[in-house]
Backbone as a chain_set.jsonl record, in Angstrom:
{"seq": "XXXXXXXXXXXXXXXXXXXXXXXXXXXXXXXXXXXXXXXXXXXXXXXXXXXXXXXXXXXXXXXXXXXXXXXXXXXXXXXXXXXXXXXXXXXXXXXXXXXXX", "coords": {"N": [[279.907, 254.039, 57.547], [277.307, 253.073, 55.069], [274.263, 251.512, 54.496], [272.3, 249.532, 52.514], [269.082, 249.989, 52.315], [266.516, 247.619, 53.034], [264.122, 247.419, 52.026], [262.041, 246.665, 52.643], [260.071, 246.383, 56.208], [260.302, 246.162, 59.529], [258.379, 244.024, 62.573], [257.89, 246.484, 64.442], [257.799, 248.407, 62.707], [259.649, 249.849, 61.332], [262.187, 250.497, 59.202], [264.1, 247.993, 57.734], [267.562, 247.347, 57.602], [270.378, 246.772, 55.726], [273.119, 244.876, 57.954], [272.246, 245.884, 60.161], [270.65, 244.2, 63.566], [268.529, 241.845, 63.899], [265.928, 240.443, 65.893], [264.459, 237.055, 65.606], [262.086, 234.939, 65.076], [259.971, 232.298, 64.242], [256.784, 231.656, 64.703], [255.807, 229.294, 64.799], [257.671, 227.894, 65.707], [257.5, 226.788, 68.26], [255.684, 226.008, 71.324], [254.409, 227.944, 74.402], [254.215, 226.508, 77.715], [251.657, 226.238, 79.527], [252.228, 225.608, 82.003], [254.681, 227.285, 82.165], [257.146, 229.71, 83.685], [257.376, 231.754, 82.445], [257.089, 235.163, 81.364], [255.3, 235.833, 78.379], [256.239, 237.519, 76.613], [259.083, 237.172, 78.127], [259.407, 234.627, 77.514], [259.523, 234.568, 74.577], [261.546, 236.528, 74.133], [263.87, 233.958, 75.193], [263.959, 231.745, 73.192], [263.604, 233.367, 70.951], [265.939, 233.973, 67.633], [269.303, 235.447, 67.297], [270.293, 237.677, 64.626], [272.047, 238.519, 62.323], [271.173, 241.352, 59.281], [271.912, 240.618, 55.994], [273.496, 241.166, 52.723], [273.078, 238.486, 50.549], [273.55, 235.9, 48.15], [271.955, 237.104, 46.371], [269.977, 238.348, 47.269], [268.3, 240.251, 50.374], [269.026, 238.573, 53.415], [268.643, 237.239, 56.676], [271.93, 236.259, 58.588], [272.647, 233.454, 60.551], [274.823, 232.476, 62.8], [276.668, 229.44, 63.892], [277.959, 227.813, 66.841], [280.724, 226.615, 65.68], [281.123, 228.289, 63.693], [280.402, 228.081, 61.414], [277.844, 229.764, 58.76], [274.431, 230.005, 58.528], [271.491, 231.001, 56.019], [268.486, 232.948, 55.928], [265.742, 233.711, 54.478], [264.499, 237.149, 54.507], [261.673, 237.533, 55.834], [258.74, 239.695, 55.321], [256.925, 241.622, 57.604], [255.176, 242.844, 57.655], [253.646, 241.025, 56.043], [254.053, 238.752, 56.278], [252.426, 236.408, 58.719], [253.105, 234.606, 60.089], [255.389, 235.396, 61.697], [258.046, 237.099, 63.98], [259.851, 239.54, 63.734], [262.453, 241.699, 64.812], [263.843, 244.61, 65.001], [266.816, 245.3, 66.508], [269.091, 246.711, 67.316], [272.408, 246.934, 65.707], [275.109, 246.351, 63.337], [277.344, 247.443, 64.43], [277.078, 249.693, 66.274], [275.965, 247.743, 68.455], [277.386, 245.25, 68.298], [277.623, 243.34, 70.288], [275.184, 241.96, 70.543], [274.91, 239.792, 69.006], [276.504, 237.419, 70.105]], "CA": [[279.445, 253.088, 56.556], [276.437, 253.521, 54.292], [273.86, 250.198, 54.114], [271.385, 249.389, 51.745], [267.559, 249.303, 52.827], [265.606, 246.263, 52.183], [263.083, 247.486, 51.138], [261.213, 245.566, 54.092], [260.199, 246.888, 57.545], [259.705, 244.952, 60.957], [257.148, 243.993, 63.77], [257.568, 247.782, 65.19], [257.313, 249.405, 61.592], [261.157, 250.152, 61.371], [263.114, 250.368, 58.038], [265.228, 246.852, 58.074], [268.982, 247.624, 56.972], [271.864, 245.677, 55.843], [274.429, 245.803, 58.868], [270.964, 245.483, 61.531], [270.6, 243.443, 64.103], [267.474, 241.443, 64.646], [265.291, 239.337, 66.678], [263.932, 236.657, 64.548], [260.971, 233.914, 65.617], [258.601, 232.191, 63.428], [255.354, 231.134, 65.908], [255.212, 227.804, 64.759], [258.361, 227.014, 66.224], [257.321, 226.091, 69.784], [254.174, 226.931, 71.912], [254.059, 228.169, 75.368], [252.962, 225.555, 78.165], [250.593, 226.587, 80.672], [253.019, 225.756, 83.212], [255.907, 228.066, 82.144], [256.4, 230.628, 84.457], [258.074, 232.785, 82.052], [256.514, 235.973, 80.758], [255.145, 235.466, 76.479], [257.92, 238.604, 76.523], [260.3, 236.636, 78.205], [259.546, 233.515, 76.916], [259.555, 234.946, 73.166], [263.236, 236.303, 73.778], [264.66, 233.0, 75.226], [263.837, 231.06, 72.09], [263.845, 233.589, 69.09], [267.27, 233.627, 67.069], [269.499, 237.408, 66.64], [270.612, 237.306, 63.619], [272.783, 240.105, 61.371], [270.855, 241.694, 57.859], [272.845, 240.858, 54.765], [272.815, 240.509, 51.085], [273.723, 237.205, 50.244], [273.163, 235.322, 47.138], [270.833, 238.36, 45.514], [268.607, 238.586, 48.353], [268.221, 240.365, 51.948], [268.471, 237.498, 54.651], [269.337, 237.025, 58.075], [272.948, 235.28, 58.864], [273.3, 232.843, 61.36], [276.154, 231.571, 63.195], [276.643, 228.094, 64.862], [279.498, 227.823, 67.237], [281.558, 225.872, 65.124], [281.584, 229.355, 62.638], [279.318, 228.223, 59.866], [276.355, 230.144, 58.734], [272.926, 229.682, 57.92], [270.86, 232.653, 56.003], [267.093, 233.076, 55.983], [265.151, 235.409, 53.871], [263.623, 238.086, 55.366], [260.462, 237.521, 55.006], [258.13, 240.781, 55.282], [256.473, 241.698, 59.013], [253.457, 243.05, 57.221], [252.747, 240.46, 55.101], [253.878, 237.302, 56.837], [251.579, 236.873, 59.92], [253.475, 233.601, 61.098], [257.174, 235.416, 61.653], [257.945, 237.802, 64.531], [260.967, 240.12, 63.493], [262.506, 243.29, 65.007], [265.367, 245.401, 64.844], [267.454, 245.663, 68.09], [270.473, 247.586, 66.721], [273.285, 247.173, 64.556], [276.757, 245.773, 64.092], [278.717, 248.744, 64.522], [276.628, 250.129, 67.76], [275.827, 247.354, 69.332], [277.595, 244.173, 68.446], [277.569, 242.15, 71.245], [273.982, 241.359, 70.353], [275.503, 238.782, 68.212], [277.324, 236.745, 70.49]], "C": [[277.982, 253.342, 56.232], [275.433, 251.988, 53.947], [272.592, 250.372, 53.262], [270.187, 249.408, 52.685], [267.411, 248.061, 52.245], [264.713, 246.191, 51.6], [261.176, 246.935, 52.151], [261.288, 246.354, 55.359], [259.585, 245.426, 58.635], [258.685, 245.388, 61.823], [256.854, 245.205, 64.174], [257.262, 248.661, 64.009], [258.534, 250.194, 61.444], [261.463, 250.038, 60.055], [264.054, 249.268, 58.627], [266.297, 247.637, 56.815], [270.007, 246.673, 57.173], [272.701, 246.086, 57.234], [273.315, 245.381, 59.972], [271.07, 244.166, 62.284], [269.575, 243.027, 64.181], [266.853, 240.076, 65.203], [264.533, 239.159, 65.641], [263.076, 235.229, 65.095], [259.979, 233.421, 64.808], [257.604, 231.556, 64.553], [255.849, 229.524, 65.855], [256.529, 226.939, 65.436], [257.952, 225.89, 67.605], [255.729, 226.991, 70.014], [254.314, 226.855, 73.506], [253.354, 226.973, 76.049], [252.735, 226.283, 79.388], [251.149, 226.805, 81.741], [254.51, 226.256, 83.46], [256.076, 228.771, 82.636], [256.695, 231.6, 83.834], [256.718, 233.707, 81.391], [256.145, 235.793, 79.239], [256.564, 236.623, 76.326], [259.107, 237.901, 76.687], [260.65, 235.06, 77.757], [259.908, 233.498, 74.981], [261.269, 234.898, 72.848], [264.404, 235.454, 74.156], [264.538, 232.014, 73.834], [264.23, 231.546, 70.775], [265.242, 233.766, 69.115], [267.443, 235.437, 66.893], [270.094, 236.966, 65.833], [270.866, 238.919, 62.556], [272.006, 240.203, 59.976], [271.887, 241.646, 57.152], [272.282, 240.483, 53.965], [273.475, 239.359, 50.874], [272.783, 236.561, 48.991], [272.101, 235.925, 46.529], [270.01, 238.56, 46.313], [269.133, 239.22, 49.675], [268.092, 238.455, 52.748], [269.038, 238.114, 55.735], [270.483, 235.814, 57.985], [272.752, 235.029, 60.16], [274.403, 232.16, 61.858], [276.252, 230.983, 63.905], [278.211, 228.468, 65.438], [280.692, 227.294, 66.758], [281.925, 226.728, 63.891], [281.2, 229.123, 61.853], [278.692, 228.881, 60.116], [274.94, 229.652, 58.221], [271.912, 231.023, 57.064], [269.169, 231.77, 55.719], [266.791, 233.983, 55.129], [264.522, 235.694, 54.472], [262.411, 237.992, 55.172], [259.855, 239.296, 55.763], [257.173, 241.1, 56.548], [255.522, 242.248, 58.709], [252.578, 241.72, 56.793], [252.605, 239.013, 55.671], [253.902, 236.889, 58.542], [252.715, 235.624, 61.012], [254.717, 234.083, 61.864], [256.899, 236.861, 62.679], [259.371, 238.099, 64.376], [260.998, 241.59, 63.892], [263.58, 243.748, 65.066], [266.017, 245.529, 66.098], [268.533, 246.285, 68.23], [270.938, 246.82, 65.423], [274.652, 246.928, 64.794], [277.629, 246.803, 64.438], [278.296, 249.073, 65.687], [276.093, 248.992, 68.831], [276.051, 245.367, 68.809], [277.711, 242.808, 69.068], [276.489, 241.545, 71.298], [274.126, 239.97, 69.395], [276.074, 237.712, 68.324], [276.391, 235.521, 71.469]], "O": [[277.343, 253.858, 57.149], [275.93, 251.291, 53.062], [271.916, 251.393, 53.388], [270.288, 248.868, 53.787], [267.975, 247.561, 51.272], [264.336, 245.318, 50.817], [259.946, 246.951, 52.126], [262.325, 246.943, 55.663], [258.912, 244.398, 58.552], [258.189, 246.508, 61.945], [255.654, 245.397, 64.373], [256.521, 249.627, 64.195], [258.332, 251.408, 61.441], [260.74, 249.155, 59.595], [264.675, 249.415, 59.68], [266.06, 248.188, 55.74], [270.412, 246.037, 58.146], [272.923, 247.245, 57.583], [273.632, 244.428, 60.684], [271.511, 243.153, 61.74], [268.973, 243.925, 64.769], [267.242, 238.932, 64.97], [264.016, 239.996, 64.903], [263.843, 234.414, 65.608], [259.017, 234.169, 64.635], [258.192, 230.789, 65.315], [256.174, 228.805, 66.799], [256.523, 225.728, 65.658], [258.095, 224.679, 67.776], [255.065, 227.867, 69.461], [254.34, 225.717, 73.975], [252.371, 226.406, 75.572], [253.584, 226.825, 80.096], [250.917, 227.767, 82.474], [255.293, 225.954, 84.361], [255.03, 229.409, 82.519], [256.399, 232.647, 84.411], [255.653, 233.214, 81.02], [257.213, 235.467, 78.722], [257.693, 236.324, 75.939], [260.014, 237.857, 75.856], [261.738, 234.489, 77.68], [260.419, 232.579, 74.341], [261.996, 234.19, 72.152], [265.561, 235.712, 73.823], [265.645, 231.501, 73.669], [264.789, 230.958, 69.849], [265.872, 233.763, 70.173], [266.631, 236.319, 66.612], [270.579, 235.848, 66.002], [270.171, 239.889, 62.254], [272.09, 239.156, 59.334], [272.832, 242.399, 57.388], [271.232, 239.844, 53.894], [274.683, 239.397, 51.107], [271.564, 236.704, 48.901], [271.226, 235.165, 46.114], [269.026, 239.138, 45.853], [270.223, 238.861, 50.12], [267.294, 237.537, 52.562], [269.7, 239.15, 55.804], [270.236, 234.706, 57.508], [272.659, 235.941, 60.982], [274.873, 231.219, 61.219], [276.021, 231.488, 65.003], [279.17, 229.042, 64.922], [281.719, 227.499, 67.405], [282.756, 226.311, 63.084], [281.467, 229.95, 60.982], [278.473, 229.115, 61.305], [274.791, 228.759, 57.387], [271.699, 232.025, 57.747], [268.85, 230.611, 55.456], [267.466, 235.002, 54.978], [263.814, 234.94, 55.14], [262.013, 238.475, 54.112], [260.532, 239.916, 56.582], [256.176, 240.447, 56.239], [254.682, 242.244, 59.609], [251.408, 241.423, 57.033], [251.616, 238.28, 55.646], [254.829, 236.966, 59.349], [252.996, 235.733, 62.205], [255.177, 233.288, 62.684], [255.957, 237.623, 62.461], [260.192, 237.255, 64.734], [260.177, 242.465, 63.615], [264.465, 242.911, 65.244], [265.263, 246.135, 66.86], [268.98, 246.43, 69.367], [270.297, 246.31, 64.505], [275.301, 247.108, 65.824], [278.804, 246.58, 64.73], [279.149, 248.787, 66.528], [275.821, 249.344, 69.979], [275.201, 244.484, 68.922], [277.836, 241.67, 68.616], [276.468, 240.54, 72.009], [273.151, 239.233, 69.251], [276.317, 236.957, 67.383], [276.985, 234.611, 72.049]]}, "num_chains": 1, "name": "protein.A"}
């Protein structure tokens, strides 16, 4: 299978692609307390959302899925441009789907 670019790259400086998997976090969600013992690493990837690249309604987003099988999409926003949003690629549905679950 053959996916579109986005046109958009992530946090590491990656080409984002339809079909991709990624880790998706805006800052402002939550903030670290003092007395967490978790790593900012490991505290980052218990909170942020994975979430599959698609085109939906004329745009790149991210799909989400609640356990009840709805989705939610996001637009991608741009990992250059928008300082608040921490996004990265972690595979892809075909090689590594279980990132999804």
């Amino acid at each position: 299978d053959v996916y579109d670019w986005t046109g958009l790259i992530d946090k590491a400086g990656n080409d984002i692609y339809e079909g991709d998997v990624a880790r998706y976090l805006v800052r402002d969600w939550s903030s670290k307390s003092s007395d967490d013992p978790r790593t900012i690493d490991e505290y980052i990837n218990d909170i942020a959302r994975v979430e599959e690249v698609v085109f939906y309604d004329g745009k790149f987003s991210l799909r989400g899925t609640y356990t009840d099988g709805s989705h939610s999409y996001t637009r991608i926003p741009n990992a250059d441009c928008d300082r608040t949003t921490i996004l990265k690629v972690i595979g892809n549905i075909h090689t590594t789907p279980e990132l999804l679950k």
